[in-house]
C-alpha positions in Angstrom: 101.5 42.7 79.9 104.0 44.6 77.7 101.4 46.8 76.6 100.2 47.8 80.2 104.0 48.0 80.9 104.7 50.4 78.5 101.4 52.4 78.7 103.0 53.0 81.8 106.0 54.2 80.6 104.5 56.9 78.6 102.8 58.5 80.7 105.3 58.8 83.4 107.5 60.6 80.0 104.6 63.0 79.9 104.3 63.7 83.3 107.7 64.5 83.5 107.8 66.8 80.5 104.4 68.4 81.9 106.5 68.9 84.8 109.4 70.6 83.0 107.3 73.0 81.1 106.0 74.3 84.3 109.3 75.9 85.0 110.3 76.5 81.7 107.4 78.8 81.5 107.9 80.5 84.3 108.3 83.9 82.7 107.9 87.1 84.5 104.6 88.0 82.3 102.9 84.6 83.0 104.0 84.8 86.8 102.9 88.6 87.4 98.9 86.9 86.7 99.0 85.3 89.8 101.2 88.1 91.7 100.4 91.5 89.9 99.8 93.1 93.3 103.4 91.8 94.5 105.6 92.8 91.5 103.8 96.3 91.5 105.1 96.6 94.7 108.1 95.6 93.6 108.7 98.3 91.3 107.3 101.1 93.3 103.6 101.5 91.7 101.7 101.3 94.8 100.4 104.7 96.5 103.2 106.9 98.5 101.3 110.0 99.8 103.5 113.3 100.1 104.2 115.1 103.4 101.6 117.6 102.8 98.6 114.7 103.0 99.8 113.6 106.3 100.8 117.4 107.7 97.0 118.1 106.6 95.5 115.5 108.4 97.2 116.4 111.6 95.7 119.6 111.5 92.4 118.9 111.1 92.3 116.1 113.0 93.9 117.4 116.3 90.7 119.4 115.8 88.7 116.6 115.7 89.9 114.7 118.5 88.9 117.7 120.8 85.6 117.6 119.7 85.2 113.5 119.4 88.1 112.5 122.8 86.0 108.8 122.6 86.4 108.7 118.8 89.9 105.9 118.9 90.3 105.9 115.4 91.0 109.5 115.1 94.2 108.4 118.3 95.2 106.3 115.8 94.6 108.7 112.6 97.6 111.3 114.8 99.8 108.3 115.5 100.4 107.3 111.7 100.1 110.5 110.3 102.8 111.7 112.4 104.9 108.7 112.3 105.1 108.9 108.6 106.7 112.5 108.9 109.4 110.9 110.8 107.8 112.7 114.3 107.8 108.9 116.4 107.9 110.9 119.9 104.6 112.7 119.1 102.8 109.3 117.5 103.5 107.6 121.3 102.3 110.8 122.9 99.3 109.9 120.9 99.3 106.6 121.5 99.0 107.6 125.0 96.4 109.7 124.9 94.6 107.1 123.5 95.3 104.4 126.1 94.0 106.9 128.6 90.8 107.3 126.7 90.4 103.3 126.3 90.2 103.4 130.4 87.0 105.8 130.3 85.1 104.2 127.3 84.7 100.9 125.6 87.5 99.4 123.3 86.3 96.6 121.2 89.5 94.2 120.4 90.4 96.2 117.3 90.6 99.2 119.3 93.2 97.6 121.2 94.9 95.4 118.5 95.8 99.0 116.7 97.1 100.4 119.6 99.4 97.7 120.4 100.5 97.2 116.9 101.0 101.1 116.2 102.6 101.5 119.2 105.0 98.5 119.0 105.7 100.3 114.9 106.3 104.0 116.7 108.8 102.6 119.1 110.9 100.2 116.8 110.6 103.1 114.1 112.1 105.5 116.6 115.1 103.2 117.5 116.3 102.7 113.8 115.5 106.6 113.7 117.9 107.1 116.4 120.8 105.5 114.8 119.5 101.4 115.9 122.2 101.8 118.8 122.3 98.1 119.8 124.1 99.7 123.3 119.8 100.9 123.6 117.8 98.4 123.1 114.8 99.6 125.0 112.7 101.4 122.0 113.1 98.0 120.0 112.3 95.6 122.7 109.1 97.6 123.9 108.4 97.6 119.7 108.6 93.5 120.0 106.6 93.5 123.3 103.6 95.8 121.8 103.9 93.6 118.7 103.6 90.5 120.4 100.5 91.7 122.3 99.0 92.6 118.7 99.4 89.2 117.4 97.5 87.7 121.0 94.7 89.8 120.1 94.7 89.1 116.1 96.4 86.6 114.5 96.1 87.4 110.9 95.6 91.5 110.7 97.1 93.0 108.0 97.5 89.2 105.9 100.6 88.3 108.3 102.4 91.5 108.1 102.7 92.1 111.7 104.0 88.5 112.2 107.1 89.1 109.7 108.0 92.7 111.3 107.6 90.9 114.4 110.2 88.2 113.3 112.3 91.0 111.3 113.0 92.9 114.8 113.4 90.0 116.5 116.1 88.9 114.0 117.5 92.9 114.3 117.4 91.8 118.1 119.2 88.5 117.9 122.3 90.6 116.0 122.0 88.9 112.8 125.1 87.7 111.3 126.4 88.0 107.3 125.9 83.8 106.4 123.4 83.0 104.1 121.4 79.9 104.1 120.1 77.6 101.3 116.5 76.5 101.4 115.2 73.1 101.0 114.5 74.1 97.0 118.8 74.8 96.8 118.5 78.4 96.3 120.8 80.4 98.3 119.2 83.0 100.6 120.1 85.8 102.5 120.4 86.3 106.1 116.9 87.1 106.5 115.9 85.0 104.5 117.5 82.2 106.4 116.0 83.3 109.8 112.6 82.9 108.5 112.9 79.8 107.3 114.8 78.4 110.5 111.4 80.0 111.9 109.3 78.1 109.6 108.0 81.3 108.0 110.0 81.4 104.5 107.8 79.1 102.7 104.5 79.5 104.3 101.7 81.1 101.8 101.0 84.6 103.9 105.4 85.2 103.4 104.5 86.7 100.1 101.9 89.2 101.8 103.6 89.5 104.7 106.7 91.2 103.7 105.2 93.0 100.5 102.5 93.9 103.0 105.7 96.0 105.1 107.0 97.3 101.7 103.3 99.0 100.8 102.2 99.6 104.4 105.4 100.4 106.6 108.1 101.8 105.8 110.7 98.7 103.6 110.3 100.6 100.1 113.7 100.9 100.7 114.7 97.7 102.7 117.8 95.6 101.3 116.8 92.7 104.2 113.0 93.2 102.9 113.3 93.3 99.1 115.9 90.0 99.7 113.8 88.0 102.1 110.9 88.7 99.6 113.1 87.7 96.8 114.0 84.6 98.5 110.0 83.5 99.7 108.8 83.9 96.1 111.5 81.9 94.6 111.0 79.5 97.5 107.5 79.3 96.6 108.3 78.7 92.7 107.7 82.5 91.6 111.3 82.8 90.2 111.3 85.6 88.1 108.7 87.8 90.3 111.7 86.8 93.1 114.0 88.0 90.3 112.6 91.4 90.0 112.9 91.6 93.9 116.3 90.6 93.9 116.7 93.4 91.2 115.4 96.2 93.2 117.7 95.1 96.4 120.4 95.4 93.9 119.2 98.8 92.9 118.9 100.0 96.7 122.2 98.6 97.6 124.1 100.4 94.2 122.3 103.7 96.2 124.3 103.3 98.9 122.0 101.4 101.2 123.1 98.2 103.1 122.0 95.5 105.2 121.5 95.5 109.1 123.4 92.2 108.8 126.2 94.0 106.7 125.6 91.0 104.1 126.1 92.5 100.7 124.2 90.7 98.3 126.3 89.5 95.2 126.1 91.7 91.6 125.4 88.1 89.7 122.3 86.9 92.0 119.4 88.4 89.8 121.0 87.6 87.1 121.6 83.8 87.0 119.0 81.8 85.1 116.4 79.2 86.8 117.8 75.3 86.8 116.5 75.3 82.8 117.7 78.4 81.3 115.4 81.3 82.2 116.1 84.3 79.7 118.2 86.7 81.7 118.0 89.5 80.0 114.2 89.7 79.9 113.7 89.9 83.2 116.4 92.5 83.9 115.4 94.6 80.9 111.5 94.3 81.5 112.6 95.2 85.4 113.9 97.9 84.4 111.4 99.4 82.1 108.7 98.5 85.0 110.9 100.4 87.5 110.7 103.4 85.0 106.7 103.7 84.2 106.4 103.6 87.8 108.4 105.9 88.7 106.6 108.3 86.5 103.3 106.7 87.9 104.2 107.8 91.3 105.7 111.4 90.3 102.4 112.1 88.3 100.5 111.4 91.0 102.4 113.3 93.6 102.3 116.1 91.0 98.4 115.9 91.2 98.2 115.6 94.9 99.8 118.5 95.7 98.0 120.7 93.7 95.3 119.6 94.8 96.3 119.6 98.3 97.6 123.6 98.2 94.2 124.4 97.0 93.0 123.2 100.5 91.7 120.1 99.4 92.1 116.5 100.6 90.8 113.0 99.9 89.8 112.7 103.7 87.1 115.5 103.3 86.9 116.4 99.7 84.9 113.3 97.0 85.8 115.6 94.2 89.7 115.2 95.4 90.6 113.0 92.3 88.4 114.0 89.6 90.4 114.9 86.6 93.0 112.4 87.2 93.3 109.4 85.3 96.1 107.4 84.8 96.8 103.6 83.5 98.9 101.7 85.4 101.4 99.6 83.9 100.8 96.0 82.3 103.9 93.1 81.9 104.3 92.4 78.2 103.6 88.4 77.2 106.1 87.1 75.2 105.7 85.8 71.9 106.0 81.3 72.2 108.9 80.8 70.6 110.7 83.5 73.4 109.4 81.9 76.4 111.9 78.6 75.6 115.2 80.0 75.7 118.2 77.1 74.5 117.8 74.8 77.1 114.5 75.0 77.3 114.4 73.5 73.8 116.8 71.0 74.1 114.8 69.1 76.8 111.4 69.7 74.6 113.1 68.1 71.7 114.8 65.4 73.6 111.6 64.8 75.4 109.7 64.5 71.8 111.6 62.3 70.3 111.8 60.2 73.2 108.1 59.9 73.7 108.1 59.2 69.7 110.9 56.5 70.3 108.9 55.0 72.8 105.5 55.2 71.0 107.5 54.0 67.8 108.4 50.9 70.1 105.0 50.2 70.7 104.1 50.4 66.9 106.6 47.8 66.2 105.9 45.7 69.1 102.3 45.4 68.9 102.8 44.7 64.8 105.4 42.2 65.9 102.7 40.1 68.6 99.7 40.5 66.6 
């Protein structure tokens, strides 16, 4: 019976330390394997096309649409194109224009889940455009109302992101206040953060997507609110130095003079604290920063290459040959050497779990040479 007793106890010590290790391992190298795509994002390595690419496809494409009025993609093709030069009045007038061709022709449910979701993006876009006067509210409201209507037709579009710039401009709506929260995990959150999870949406597995899915596909690259509700769903969902690197860039963006629509200001020392057993601080920040750099000169190449390209009259819509000649590697996240993945606490509960299994298993030596 005291052998089956302390059997027991042993393997409840190595669960435990098994336990342990999975946090003290969380490193930002052995974290970016299961969330490359994310921390990419992150740092800015994900494609930003110049003005030129979109002021292109206007051209041509207004052309188009002449030729093609019950081609809908090409409605939607205007919208964004003009949209992402800042132009919202003209991507509604599009919108429009498409509406009234969805009267005379056929619109399958996608047809009609991009023009409610553009159109919902167009409108709330052109209200923060206009200074997100609070004493208008009409732009952002018809924003939530077309977004809504997306969501009715497809649920899961664009891996959730609709759903979280639905909840984002509903929060914008509510006139969020400075408070942070603290999640059910005890890490402190800010006021985004804290309306998603009072909404149930912090912690569920499409967060991560959802708001990295705004950063790459609308228009959060430089979001405070995004980059620190993103910060606070991977560290809610145990990827605390990936969380850490987002943390880092809403530091970055807020040093640059940007700010919160809540006013919160998030504090120097956040991105910088360790996990609960002693993550190496200085890693993450200097490997964030290095990341940060190589993708900054990622993007400039590539915007270097595009243009040329594009003044010669060419264009990836139209043109295969548009790329050949470029070739760039993207960046990869160093691993760390063992013995710089345990920083000092790290090592004190390894070595004070080892010689606690050994005191046990040296109990069961004695005991069992003692009985038999």
């Amino acid at each position: 019976m005291k052998w089956k007793w302390l059997s027991s106890m042993v393997v409840v010590c190595l669960a435990a330390l098994a336990a342990t290790c999975a946090w003290d391992r969380d490193t930002l190298a052995d974290e970016a394997l299961a969330k490359k795509d994310v921390l990419r994002i992150i740092v800015g390595e994900f494609e930003r096309n110049p003005p030129l690419y979109y002021q292109m496809r206007i051209d041509r494409v207004a052309k188009e649409v002449q030729a093609k009025p019950k081609d809908l993609g090409l409605y939607d093709d205007l919208g964004v194109a003009n949209d992402r030069l800042g132009n919202q009045d003209e991507a509604i007038v599009w919108m429009a224009k498409k509406a009234k061709a969805m009267e005379v022709g056929k619109p399958t449910d996608n047809d009609r889940y991009r023009y409610h979701a553009n159109l919902g993006t167009f409108y709330a876009h052109r209200w923060f455009a206009r200074g997100a006067d609070r004493g208008k509210l009409a732009d952002l409201m018809l924003g939530i109302d077309h977004l809504k209507e997306a969501l009715t037709i497809n649920p899961d579009a664009h891996f959730g992101r609709e759903e979280y710039q639905l909840a984002i401009l509903e929060w914008v709506l509510s006139g969020p206040k400075n408070e942070t929260g603290v999640t059910s995990a005890g890490i402190d959150i800010s006021p985004l953060g804290d309306y998603l999870q009072t909404r149930g949406l912090l912690k569920k597995p499409k967060a991560i997507e959802g708001l990295s899915g705004l950063i790459r596909l609308g228009n959060a690259w430089e979001s405070v609110d995004t980059f620190a509700a993103l910060s606070d769903a991977l560290k809610a969902q145990r990827f605390g130095n990936v969380g850490k690197a987002a943390k880092l860039r809403c530091l970055e963006l807020f040093t640059a003079g940007k700010s919160s629509l809540s006013s919160w200001k998030p504090e120097t020392n956040d991105a910088m604290e360790g996990g609960p057993l002693g993550e190496n601080r200085s890693l993450t920040i200097s490997e964030f920063r290095r990341l940060r750099a190589e993708s900054d000169a990622w993007h400039n190449k590539r915007t270097s290459f595009m243009i040329s390209r594009l003044k010669q009259g060419l264009h990836p819509d139209t043109h295969a040959e548009f790329w050949n000649g470029y070739d760039q590697e993207r960046f990869e996240v160093r691993d760390l050497p063992f013995y710089k993945k345990w920083e000092a606490g790290t090592w004190f509960i390894a070595v004070f779990g080892t010689c606690s299994l050994s005191t046990v298993l040296l109990a069961i030596y004695l005991l069992r040479r003692k009985t038999s």
